[in-house]
VEXMARRO-389199 format. One record per atom (N, C-alpha, C, CB): residue in one letter; x, y, z; atom name. Coordinates in steps of 0.2 Angstrom, whole numbers, plus 2048, in hexadecimal, padded with zeros to 3 digits. Glycine has a CB too. Example, Ala and Ser with C-alpha at 12.3 -4.5 7.8 and 13.67 -1.06 7.14 Angstrom:
[pt "A"; [842; 7E4; 827]; "N"],
[pt "A"; [83E; 7EA; 827]; "CA"],
[pt "A"; [842; 7F0; 827]; "C"],
[pt "A"; [839; 7EA; 82D]; "CB"],
[pt "S"; [840; 7F5; 823]; "N"],
[pt "S"; [844; 7FB; 824]; "CA"],
[pt "S"; [840; 800; 827]; "C"],
[pt "S"; [846; 7FD; 81D]; "CB"],
This chain:
[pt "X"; [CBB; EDC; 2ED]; "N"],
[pt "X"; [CBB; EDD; 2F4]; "CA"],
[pt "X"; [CB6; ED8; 2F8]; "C"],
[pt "X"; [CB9; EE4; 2F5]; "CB"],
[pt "X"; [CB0; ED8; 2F5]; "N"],
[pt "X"; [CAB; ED3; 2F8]; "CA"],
[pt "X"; [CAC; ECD; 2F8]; "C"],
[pt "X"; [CA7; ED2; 2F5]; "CB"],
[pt "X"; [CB1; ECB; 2F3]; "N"],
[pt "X"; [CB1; EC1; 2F3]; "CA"],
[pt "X"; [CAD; EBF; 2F0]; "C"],
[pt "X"; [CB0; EBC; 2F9]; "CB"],
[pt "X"; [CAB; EB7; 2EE]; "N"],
[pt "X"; [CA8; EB6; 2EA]; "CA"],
[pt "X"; [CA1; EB5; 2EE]; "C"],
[pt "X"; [CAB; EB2; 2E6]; "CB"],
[pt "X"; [C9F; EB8; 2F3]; "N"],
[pt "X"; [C99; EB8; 2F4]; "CA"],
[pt "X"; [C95; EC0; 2F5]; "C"],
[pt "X"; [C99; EB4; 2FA]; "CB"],
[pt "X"; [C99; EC5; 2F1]; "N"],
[pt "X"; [C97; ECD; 2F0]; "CA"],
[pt "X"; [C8F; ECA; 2EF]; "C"],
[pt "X"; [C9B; ED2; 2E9]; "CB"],
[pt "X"; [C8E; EC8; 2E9]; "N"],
[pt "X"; [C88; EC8; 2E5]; "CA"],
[pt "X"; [C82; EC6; 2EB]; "C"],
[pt "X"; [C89; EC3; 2DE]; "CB"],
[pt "X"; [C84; EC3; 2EE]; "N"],
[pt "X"; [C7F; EC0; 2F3]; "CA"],
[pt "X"; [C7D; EC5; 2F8]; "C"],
[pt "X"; [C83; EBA; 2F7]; "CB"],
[pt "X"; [C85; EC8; 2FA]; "N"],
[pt "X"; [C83; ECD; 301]; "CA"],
[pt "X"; [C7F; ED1; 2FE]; "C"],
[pt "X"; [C89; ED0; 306]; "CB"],
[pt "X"; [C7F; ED5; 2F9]; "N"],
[pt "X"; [C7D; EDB; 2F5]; "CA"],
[pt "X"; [C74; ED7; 2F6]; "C"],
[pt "X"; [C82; EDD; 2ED]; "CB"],
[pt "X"; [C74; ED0; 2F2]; "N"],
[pt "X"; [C6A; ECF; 2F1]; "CA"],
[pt "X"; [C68; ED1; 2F7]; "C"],
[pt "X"; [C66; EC7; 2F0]; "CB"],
[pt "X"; [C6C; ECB; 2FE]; "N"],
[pt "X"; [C69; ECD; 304]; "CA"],
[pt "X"; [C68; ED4; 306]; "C"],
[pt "X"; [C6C; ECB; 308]; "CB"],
[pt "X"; [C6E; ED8; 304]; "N"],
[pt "X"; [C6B; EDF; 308]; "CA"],
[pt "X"; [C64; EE3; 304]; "C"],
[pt "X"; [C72; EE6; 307]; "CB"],
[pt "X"; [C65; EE2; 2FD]; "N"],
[pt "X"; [C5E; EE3; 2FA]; "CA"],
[pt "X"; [C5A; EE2; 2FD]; "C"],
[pt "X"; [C5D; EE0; 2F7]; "CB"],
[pt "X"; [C58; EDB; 2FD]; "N"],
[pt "X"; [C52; ED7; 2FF]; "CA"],
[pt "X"; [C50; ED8; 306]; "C"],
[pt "X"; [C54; ECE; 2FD]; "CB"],
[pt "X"; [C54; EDA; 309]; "N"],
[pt "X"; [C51; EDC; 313]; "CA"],
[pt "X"; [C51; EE4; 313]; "C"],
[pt "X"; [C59; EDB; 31A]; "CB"],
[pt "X"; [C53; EE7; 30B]; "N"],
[pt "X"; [C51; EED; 30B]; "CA"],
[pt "X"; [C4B; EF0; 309]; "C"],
[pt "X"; [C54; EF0; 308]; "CB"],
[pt "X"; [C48; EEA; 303]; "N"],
[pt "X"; [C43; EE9; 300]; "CA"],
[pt "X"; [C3E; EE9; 305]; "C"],
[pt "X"; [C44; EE5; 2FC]; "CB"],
[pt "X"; [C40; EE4; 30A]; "N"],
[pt "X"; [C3A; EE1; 30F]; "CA"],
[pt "X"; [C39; EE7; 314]; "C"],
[pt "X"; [C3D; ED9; 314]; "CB"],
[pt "X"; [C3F; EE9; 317]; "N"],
[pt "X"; [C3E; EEF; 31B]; "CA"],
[pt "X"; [C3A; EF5; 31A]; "C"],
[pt "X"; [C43; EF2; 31D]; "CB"],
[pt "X"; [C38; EF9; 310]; "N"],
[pt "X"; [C36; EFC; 30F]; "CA"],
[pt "X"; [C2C; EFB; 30F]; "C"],
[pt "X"; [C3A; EFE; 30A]; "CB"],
[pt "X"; [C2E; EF3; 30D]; "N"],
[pt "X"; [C28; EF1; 30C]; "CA"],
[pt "X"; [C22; EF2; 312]; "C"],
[pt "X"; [C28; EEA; 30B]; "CB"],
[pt "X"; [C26; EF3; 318]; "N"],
[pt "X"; [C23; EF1; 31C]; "CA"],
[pt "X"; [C25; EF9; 31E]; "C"],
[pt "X"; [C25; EE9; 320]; "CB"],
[pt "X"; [C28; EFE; 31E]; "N"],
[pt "X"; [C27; F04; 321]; "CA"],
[pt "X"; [C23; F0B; 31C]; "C"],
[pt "X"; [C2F; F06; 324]; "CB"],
[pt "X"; [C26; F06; 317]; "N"],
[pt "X"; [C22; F0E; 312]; "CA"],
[pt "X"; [C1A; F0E; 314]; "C"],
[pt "X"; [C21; F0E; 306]; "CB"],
[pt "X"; [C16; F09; 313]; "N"],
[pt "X"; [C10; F0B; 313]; "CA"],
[pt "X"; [C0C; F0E; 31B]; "C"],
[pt "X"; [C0C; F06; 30F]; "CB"],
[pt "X"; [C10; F0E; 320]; "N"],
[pt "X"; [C11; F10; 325]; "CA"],
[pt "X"; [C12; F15; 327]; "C"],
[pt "X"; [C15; F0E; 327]; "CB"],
[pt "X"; [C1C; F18; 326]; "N"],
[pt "X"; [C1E; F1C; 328]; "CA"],
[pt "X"; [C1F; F23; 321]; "C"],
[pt "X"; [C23; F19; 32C]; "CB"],
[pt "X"; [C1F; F20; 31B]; "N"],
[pt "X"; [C21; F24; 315]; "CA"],
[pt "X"; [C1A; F27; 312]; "C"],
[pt "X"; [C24; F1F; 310]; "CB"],
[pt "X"; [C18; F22; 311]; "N"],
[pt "X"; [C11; F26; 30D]; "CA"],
[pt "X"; [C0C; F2B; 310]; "C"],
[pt "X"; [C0C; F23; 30B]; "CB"],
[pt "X"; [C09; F26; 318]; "N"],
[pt "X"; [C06; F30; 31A]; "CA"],
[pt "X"; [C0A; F34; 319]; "C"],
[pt "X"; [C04; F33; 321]; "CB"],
[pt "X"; [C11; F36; 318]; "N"],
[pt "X"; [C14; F3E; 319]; "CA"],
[pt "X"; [C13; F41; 313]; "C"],
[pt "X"; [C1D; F3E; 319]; "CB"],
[pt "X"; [C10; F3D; 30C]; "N"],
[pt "X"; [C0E; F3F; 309]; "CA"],
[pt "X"; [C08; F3F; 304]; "C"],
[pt "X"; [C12; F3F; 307]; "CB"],
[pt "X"; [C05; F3B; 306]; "N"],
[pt "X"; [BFD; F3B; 306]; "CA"],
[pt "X"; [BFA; F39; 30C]; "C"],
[pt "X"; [BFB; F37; 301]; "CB"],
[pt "X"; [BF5; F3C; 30A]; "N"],
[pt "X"; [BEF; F3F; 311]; "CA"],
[pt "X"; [BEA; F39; 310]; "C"],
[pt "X"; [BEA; F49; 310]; "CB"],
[pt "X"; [BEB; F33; 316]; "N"],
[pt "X"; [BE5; F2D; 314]; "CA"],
[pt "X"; [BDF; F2F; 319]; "C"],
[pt "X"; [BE7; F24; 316]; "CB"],
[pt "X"; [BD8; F31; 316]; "N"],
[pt "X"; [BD4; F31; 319]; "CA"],
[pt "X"; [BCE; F2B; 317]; "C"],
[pt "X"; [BD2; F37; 318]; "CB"],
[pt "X"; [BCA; F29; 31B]; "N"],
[pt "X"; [BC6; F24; 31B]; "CA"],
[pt "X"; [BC0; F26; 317]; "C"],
[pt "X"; [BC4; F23; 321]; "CB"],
């Protein structure tokens, strides 16, 4: 279904997935479940 560039579109979506969590877990994910105090 993909053609022969599946394998490619699939890294990319990874890799912008990878980057988007990078950048929102320690943000929006982890206070919800730990409590950062100073």
């Amino acid at each position: 279904k993909g053609g022969p560039y599946l394998a490619i579109y699939l890294w990319a979506f990874v890799f912008v997935l990878s980057l988007v969590m990078m950048t929102l877990y320690p943000v929006l994910i982890a206070p919800l479940f730990n409590k950062f105090t100073p």
